[in-house]
C-alpha positions as CSV (number, residue, x, y, z in Angstrom):
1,X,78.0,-12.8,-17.3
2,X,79.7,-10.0,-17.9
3,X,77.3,-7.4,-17.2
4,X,76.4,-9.0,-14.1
5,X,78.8,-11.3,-12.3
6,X,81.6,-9.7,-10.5
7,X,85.1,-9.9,-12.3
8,X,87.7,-11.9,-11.3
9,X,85.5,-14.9,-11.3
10,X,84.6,-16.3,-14.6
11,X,87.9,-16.2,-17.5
12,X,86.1,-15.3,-20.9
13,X,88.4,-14.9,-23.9
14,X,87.4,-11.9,-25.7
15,X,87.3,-14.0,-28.9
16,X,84.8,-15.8,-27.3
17,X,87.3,-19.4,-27.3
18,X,86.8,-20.0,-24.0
19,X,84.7,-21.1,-21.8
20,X,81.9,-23.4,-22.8
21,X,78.8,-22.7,-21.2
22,X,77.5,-26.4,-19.6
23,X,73.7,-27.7,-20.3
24,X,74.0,-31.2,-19.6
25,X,75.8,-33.5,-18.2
26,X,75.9,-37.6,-17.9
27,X,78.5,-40.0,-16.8
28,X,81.7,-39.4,-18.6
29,X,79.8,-36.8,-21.2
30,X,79.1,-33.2,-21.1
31,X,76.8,-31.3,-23.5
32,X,77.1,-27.2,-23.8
33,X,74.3,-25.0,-24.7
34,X,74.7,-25.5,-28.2
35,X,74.2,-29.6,-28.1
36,X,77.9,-30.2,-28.8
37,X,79.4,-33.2,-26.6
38,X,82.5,-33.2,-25.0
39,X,84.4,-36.2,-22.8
40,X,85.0,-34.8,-19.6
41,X,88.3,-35.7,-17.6
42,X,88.2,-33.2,-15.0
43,X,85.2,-35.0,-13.2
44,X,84.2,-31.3,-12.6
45,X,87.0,-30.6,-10.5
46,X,86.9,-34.2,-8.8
47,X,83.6,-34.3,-8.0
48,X,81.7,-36.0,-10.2
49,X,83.7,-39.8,-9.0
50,X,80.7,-41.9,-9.4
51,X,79.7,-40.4,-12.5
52,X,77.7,-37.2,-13.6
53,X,73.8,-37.6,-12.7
54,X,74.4,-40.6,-11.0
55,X,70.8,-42.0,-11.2
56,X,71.0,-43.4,-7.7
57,X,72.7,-40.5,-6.0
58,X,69.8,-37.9,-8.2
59,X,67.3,-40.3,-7.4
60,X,68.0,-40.1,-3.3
61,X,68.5,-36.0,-3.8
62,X,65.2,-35.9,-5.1
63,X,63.1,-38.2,-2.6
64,X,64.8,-36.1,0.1
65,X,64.2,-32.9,-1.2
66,X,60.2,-33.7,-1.6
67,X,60.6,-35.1,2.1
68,X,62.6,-32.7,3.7
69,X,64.3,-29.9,1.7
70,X,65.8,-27.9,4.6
71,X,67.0,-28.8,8.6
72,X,68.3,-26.6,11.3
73,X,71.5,-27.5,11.4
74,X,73.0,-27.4,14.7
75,X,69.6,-27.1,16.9
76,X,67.0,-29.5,15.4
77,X,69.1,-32.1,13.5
78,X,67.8,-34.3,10.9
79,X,68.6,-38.4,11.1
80,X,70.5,-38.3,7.6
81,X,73.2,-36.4,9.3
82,X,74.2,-38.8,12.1
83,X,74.0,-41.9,9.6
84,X,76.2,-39.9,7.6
85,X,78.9,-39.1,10.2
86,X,78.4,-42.7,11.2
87,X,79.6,-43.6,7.5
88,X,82.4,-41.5,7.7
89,X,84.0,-42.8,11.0
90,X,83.3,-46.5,9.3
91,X,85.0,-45.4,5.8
92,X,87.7,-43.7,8.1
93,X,89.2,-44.5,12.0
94,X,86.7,-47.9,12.2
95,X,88.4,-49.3,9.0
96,X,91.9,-48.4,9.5
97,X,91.3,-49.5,13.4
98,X,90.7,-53.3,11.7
99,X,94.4,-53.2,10.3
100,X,96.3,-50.6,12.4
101,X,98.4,-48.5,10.2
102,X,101.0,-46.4,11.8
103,X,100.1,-44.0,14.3
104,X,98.1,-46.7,16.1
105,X,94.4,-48.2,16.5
106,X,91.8,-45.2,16.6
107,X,88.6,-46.8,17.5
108,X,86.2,-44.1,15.7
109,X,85.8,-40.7,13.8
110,X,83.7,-38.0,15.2
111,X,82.6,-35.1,12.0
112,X,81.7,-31.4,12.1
113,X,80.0,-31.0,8.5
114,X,80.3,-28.0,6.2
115,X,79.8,-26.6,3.1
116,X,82.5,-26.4,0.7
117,X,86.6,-27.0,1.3
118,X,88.0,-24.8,2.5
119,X,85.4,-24.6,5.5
120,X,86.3,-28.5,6.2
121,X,90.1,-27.0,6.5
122,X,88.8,-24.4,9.3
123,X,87.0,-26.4,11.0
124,X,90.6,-28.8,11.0
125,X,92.2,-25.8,12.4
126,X,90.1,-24.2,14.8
127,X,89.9,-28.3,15.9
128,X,94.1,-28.1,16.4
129,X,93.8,-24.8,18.2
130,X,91.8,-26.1,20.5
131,X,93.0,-29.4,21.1
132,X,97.0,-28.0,21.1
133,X,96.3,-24.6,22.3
134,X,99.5,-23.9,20.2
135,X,98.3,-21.8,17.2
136,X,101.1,-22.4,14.4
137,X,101.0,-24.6,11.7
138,X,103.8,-26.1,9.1
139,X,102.3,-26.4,5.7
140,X,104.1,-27.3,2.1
141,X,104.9,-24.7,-0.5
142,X,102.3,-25.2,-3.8
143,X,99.8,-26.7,-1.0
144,X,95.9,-25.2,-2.1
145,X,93.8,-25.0,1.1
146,X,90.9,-23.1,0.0
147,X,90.7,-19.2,-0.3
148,X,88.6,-18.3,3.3
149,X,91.1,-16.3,5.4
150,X,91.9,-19.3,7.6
151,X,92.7,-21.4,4.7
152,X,94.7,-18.6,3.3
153,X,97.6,-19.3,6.0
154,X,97.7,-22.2,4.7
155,X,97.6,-22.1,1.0
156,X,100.9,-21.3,-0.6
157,X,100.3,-19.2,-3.8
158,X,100.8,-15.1,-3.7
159,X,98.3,-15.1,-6.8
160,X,95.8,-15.6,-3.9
161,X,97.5,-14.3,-0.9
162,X,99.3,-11.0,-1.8
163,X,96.2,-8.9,-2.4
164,X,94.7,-9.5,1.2
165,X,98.0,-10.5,3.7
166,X,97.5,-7.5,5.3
167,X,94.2,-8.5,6.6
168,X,95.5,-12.1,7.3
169,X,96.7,-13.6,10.9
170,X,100.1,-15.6,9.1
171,X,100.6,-18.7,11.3
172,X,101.3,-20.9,8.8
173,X,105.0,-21.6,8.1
174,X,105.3,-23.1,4.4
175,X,108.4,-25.9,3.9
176,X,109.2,-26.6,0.1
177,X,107.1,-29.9,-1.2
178,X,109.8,-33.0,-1.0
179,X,110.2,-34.8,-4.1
180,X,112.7,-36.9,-3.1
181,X,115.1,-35.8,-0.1
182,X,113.1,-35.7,3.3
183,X,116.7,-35.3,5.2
184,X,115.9,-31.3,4.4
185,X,112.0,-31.5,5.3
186,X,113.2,-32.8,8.4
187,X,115.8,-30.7,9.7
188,X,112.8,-27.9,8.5
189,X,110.1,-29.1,10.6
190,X,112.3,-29.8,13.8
191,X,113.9,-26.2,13.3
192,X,110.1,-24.8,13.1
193,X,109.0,-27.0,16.5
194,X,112.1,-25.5,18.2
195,X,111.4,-21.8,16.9
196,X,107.6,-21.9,16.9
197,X,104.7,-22.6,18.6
198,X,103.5,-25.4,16.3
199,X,100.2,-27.5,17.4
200,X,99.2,-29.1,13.8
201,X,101.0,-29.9,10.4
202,X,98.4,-29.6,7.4
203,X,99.1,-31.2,3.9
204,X,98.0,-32.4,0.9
205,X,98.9,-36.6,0.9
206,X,99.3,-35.2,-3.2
207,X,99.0,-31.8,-4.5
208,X,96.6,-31.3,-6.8
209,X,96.0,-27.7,-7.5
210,X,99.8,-27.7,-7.1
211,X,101.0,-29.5,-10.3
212,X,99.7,-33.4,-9.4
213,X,102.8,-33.4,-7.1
214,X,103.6,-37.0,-5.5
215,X,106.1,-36.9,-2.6
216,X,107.7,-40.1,-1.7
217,X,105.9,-43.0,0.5
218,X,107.9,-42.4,3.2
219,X,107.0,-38.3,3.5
220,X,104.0,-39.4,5.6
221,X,105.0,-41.9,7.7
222,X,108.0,-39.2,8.8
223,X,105.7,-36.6,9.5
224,X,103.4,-38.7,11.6
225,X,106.3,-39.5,13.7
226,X,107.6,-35.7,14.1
227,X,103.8,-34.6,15.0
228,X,104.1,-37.3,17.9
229,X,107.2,-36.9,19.0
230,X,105.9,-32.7,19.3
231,X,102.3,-33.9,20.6
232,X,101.2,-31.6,17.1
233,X,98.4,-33.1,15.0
234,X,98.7,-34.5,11.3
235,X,95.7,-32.9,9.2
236,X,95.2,-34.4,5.6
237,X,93.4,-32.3,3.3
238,X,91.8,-35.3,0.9
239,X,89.3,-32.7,-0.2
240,X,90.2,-33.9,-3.7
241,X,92.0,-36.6,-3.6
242,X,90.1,-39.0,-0.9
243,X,86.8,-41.4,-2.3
244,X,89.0,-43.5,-4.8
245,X,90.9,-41.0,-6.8
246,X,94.4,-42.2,-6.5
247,X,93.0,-45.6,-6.3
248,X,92.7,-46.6,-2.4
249,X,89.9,-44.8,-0.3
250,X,92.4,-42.2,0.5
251,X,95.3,-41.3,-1.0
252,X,97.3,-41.3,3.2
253,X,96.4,-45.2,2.7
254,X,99.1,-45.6,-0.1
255,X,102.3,-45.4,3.0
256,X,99.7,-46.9,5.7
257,X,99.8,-43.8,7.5
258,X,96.8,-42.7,10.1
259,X,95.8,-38.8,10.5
260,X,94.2,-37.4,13.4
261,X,92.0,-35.2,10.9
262,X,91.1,-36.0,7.5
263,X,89.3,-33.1,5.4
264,X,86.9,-34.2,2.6
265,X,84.5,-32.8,0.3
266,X,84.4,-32.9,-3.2
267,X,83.8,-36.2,-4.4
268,X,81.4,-36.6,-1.3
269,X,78.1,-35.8,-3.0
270,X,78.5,-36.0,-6.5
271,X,77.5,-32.3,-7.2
272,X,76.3,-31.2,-3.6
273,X,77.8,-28.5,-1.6
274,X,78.9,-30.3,1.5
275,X,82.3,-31.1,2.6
276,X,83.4,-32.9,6.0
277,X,85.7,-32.5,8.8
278,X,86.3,-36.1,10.2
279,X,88.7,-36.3,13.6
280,X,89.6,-39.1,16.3
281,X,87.0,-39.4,18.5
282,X,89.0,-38.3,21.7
283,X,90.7,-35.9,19.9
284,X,86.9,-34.4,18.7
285,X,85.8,-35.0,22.3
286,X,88.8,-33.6,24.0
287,X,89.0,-30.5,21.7
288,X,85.4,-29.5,21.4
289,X,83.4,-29.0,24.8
290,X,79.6,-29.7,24.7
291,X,77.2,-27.5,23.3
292,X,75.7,-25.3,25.7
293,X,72.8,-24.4,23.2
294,X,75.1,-22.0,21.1
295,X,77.7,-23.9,18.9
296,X,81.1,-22.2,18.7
297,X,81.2,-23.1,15.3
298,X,78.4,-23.6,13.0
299,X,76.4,-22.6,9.6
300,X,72.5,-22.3,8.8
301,X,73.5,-25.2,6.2
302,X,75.4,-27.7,8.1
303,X,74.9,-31.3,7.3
304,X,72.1,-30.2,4.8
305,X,69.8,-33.1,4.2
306,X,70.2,-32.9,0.7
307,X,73.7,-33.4,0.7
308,X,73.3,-36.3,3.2
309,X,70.8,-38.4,1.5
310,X,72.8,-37.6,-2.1
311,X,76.5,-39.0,-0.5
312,X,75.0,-42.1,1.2
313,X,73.9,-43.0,-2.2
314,X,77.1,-42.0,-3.7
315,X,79.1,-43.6,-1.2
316,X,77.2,-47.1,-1.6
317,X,77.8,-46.4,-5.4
318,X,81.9,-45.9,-4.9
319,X,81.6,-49.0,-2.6
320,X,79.1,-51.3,-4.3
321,X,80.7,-50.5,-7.8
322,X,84.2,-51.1,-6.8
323,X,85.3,-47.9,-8.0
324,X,88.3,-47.5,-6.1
325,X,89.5,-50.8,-7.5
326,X,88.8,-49.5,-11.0
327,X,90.5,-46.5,-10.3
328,X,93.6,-48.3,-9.7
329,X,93.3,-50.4,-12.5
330,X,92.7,-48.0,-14.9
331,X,95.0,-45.6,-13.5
332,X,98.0,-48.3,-14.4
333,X,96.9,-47.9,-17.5
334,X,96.4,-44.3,-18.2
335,X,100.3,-43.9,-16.8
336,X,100.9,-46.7,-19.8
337,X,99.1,-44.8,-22.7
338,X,100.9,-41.6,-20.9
339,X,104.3,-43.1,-21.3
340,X,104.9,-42.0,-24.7
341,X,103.9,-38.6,-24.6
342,X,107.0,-38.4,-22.0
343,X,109.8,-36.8,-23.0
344,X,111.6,-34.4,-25.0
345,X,110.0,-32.8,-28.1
346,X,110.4,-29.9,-30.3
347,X,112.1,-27.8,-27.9
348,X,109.5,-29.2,-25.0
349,X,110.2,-31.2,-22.2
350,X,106.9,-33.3,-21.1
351,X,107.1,-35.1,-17.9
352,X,104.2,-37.8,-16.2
353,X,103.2,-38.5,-13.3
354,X,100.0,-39.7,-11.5
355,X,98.9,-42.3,-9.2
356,X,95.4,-43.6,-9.9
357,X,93.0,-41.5,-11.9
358,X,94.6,-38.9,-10.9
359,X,97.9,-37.9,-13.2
360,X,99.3,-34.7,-15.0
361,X,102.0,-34.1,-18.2
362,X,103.7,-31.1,-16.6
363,X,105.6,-29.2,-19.8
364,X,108.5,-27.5,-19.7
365,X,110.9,-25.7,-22.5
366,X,114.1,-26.7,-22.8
367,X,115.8,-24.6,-20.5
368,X,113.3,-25.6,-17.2
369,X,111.0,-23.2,-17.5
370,X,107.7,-23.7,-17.1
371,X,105.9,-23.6,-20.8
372,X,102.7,-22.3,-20.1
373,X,101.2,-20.7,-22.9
374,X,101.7,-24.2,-24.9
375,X,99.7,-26.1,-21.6
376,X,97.3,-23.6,-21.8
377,X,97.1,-23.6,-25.7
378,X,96.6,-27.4,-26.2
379,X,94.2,-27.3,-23.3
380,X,92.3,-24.9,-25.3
381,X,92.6,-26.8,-28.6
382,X,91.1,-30.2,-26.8
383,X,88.6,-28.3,-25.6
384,X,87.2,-27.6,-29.5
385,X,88.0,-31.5,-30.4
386,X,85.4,-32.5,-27.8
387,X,87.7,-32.8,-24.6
388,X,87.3,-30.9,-21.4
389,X,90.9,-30.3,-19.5
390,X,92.3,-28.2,-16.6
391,X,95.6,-26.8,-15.7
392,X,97.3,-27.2,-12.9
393,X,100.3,-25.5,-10.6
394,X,101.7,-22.3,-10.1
395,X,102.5,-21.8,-13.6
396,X,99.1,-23.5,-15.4
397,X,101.8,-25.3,-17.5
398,X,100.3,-29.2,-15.9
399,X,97.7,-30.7,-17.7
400,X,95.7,-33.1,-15.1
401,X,93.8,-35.9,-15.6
402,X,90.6,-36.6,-13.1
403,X,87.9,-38.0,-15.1
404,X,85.3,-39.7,-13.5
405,X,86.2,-42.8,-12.0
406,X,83.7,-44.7,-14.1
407,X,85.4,-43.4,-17.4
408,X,86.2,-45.8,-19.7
409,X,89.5,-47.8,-21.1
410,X,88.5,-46.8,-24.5
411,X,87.6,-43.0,-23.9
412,X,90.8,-42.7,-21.8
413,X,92.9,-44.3,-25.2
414,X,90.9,-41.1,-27.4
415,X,91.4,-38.7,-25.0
416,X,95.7,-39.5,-24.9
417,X,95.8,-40.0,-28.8
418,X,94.1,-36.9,-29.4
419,X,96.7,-34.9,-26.8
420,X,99.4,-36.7,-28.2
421,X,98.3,-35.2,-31.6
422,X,97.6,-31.7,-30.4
423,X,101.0,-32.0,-28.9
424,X,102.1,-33.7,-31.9
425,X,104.6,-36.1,-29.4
């Protein structure tokens, strides 16, 4: 790999600690090249929900592949595609249409599919632009968008934004992330309406890639309010946290509050590359005209039937195996086993937080600053007692938590007693 990928992609210590190189993977388990196991609780970046290798999401990716491996996209569709988009309106606008959250009864979700993220999150915001006509968006500070230049407005790190701003159009205006006043995050947004021309406000219902940051219920519900009262569009990017993670469908559910867009991907598939782009059906209509026979947006791989077959089988499998439910559950009790690790220690100052499976120990040293080569150490030291971990945030100094959401009550108790020893809390 380093004679022939491109730098800048893949970390390799020099002492050869890190990374692992994967072979295998099933369920909770991951095997390297070398036949050692590992637990996995980073669900491989939140995609693995229903399990690595699902047998019944691999078993419908490989009838369709010996059916039909490739479509063409937006000119001769396949039939996978609408039942999918069908799916997605039901999971989405037809469900939350049966007990109308705030923001009203929306009646059905119309999709435009793509391939990874951050394409989902363009396809939101070329969606506002045209709907709006009003090009500006308000985003939060931390937020991760994806890296394409049109995500890039919209993702708030300089690590990934200073080396190409001069290329980028900068219509996203960044607020800070609210962790407990929204009095400031709403004078902000009323003072960006007045000053800007604001058509859509994008965010993460929980940032992930920012630290595992929870705002309070009430940050939603307040935001769908200002985006009416402005006639701007709520985006939610549930790229990672949607399908269960933070134990309801998606994470907006938790303060009963209804987007007009909902970006997902991730968790869709399994281990596919196919992400979705799921709007109000008047909104989708009254944005997007018809095709004339050239699609103003599209990819040779959009709504791949691979991808299809492989997330109606691991939608059924989220459903069918109540995995959301067991998300919740056992993410009340990861936050228990959690609990003690809270706290001061040896100069260290470990704070929890989570909401389903989905939780971080941010670490910090005594005066407040972020202690990131101990985050990154212990990570590094679980890794080499059989337990796969990721950073999180600006300063890598979160530890997160998104195993599988089949993992095990047991295997999350080894995986805590074995940080709290690395840690030695």
């Amino acid at each position: 790999m380093r004679r022939y990928e491109s730098r800048n992609v893949t970390f390799i210590e020099p002492d050869g600690s890190w990374p692992i190189v994967w072979d295998r993977a099933r369920g909770a388990r991951v095997w390297d090249a070398e036949g050692k196991r590992y637990l996995d609780l980073t669900a491989a970046f939140g995609v693995a929900a229903a399990g690595h290798a699902n047998p019944a999401v691999i078993r419908a990716g490989r009838r369709q592949m010996g059916k039909l491996l490739h479509a063409m996209g937006d000119v001769h569709p396949h039939a996978l595609k609408a039942r999918l988009a069908r799916e997605l309106s039901r999971l989405t606008f037809e469900r939350w249409a049966e007990r109308p959250l705030s923001g009203g009864p929306a009646p059905a979700g119309k999709t435009i599919f793509c391939n990874s993220g951050f394409e989902a999150v363009e396809a939101a915001l070329k969606t506002a632009m045209l709907a709006t006509g009003r090009p500006g968006i308000i985003t939060f500070k931390d937020a991760y968008h994806g890296l394409g230049y049109g995500a890039l407005n919209a993702t708030h790190r300089e690590h990934f934004r200073a080396p190409f701003r001069r290329q980028l159009r900068e219509f996203g205006f960044a607020v800070p992330f609210p962790a407990d006043d929204l009095g400031h995050t709403e004078s902000r947004f009323e003072a960006l309406f007045q000053r800007e021309n604001i058509g859509a406000v994008l965010l993460e219902p929980i940032q992930v890639r920012g630290g595992i940051n929870i705002p309070p219920l009430t940050l939603l519900p307040l935001i769908r309010r200002i985006c009416d009262e402005h006639r701007a569009l709520l985006i939610v990017d549930e790229i990672y946290t949607g399908f269960g993670r933070t134990g309801k469908w998606f994470a907006c559910e938790h303060s009963e509050t209804v987007p007009d867009i909902i970006c997902l991907g991730k968790a869709l598939t399994g281990g596919f590359p196919l992400s979705a782009c799921v709007g109000r059906a008047d909104l989708m209509d009254r944005a997007w005209p018809p095709s004339s026979g050239e699609a103003i947006h599209t990819s040779t791989f959009l709504g791949h039937p691979v991808g299809c077959a492989m997330a109606l089988a691991q939608l059924r499998e989220i459903e069918q195996r109540m995995l959301v439910e067991r998300s919740a559950k056992l993410g009340k009790l990861l936050m228990q086993l959690l609990a003690p690790v809270a706290g001061c220690k040896s100069g260290l100052e470990l704070r929890v937080r989570g909401l389903g499976l989905l939780a971080g120990v941010e670490l910090r040293d005594s005066d407040g600053k972020p202690a990131t080569a101990v985050a990154l150490e212990a990570i590094k030291t679980m890794l080499h007692r059989g337990f796969i971990l990721l950073p999180e945030g600006e300063f890598s100094n979160v530890i997160s938590f998104t195993p599988p959401l089949t993992i095990g009550a047991t295997a999350l108790q080894s995986v805590v007693q074995a940080l709290r020893t690395t840690l030695a809390v």
